[in-house]
C-alpha positions in Angstrom: -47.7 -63.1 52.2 -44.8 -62.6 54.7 -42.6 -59.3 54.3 -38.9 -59.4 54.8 -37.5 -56.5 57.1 -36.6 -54.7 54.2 -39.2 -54.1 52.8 -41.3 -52.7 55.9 -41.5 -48.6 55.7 -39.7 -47.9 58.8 -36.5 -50.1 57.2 -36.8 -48.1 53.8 -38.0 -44.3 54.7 -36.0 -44.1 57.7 -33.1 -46.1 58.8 -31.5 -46.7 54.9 -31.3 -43.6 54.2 -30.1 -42.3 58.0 -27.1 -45.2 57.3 -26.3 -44.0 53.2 -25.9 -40.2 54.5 -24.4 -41.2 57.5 -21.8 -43.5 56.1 -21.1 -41.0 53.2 -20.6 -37.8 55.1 -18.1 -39.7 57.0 -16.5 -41.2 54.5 -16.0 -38.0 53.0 -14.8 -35.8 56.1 -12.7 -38.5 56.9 -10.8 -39.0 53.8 -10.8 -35.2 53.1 -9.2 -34.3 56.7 -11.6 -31.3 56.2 -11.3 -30.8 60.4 -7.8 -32.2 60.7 -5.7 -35.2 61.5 -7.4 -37.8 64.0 -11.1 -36.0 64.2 -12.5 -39.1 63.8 -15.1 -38.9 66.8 -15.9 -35.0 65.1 -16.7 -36.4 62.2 -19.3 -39.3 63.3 -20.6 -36.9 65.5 -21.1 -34.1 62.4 -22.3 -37.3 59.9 -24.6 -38.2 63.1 -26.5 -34.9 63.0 -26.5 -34.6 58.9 -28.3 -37.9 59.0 -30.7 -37.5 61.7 -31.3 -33.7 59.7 -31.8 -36.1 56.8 -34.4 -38.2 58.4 -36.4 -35.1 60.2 -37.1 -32.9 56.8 -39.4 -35.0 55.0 -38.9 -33.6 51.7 -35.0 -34.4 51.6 -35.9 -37.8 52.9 -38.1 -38.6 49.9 -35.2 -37.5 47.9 -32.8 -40.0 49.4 -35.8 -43.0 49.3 -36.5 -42.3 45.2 -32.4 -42.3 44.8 -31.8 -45.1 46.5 -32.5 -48.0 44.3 -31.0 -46.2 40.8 -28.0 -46.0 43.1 -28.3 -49.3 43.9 -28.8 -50.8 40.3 -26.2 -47.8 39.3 -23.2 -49.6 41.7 -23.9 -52.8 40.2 -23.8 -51.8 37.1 -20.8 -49.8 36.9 -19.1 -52.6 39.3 -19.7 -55.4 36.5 -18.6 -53.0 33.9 -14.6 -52.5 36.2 -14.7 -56.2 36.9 -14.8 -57.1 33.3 -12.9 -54.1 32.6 -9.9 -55.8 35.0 -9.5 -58.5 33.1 -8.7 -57.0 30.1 -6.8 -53.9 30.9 -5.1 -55.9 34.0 -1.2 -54.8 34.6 1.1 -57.7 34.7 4.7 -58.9 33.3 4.4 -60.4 29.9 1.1 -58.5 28.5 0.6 -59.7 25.1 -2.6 -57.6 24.2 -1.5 -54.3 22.5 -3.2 -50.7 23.7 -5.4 -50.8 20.7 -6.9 -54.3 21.5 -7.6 -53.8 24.9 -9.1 -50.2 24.2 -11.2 -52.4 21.4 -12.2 -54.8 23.9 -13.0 -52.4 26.2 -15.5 -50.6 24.7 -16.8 -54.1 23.3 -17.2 -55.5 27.3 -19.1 -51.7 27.8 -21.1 -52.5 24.9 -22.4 -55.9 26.0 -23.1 -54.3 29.9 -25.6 -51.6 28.3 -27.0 -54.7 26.4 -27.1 -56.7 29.1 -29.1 -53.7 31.1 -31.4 -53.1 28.1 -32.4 -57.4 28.2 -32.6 -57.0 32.1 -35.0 -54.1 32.1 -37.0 -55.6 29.4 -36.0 -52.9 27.0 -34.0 -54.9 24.4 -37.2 -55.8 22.2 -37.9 -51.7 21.7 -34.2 -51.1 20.5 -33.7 -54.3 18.5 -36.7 -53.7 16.7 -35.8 -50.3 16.2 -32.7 -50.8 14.6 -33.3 -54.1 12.9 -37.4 -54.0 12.9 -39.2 -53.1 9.6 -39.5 -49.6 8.1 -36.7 -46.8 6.8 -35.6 -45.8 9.8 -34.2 -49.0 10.9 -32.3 -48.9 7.6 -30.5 -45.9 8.5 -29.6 -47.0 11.7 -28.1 -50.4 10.6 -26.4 -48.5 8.1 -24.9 -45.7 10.6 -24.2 -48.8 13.1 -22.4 -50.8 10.6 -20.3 -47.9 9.4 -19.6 -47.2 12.6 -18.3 -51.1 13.0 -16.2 -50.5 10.4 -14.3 -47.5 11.0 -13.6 -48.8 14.6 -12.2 -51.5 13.4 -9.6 -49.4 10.9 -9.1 -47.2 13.6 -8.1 -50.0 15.7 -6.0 -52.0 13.0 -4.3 -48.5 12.0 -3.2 -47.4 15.8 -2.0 -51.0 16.2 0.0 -50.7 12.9 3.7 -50.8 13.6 5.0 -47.1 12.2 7.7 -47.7 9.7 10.9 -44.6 10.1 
């Protein structure tokens, strides 16, 4: 079977992480001005030599290679999580969702990305059963989780309660 570039060791020990450190250490010195107004050339050179420092101590490298692909599945995480998140706390003329709804549906669109992660890593079966599977300790935790249902929702319909003076 043919490999793709990517997946050859030089691609992921070496020149991934080089580019990850690189890129960040710039990004940071740049946007921090932490050598002063127009160092860009300074600060590629200093994220130049941070990455290649990266890429000669072996045990810093490993670090970098075991990080990269939680960071990676981390970022697309969180970056489904704000896209959702956009549509529903998005600032325009005419809103007609209240605070309380769109906290509500806020934490409902976070609750459906960590269930969506659980079904993707193949995790979902172990919690479901869990909490709805046989035994008295699934009780308990359908009965916490459906008390917790309800006092969100009279949180939510009490903050969203016009206040009479």
């Amino acid at each position: 079977m043919v490999e793709s570039i990517f997946a050859q060791p030089i691609f992921m020990d070496y020149i991934l992480p080089f580019l990850l450190v690189f890129t960040l250490v710039f990004a940071v010195l740049d946007r921090t001005k932490l050598l002063g107004e127009g160092k860009r050339q300074i600060n590629a050179i200093i994220s130049l030599v941070v990455g290649l420092i990266l890429i000669a101590v072996p045990f810093a490298q490993s670090i970098i290679v075991k990080l990269i692909p939680f960071l990676a599945v981390a970022l697309v995480i969180l970056f489904v999580f704000m896209l959702m998140y956009g549509f529903v706390m998005g600032k325009k003329e005419g809103d007609v969702l209240d605070k309380g709804v769109k906290i509500a549906l806020g934490i409902i669109i976070g609750l459906a990305v960590i269930i969506a992660v659980l079904w993707a890593t193949g995790s979902w079966d172990t919690v479901y059963n869990t909490l709805v599977g046989g035994g008295s300790s699934s009780k308990i935790w359908m009965n916490i989780l459906l008390i917790a249902i309800i006092g969100g929702a009279m949180a939510v319909v009490l903050s969203t309660g016009k206040k009479k003076e």
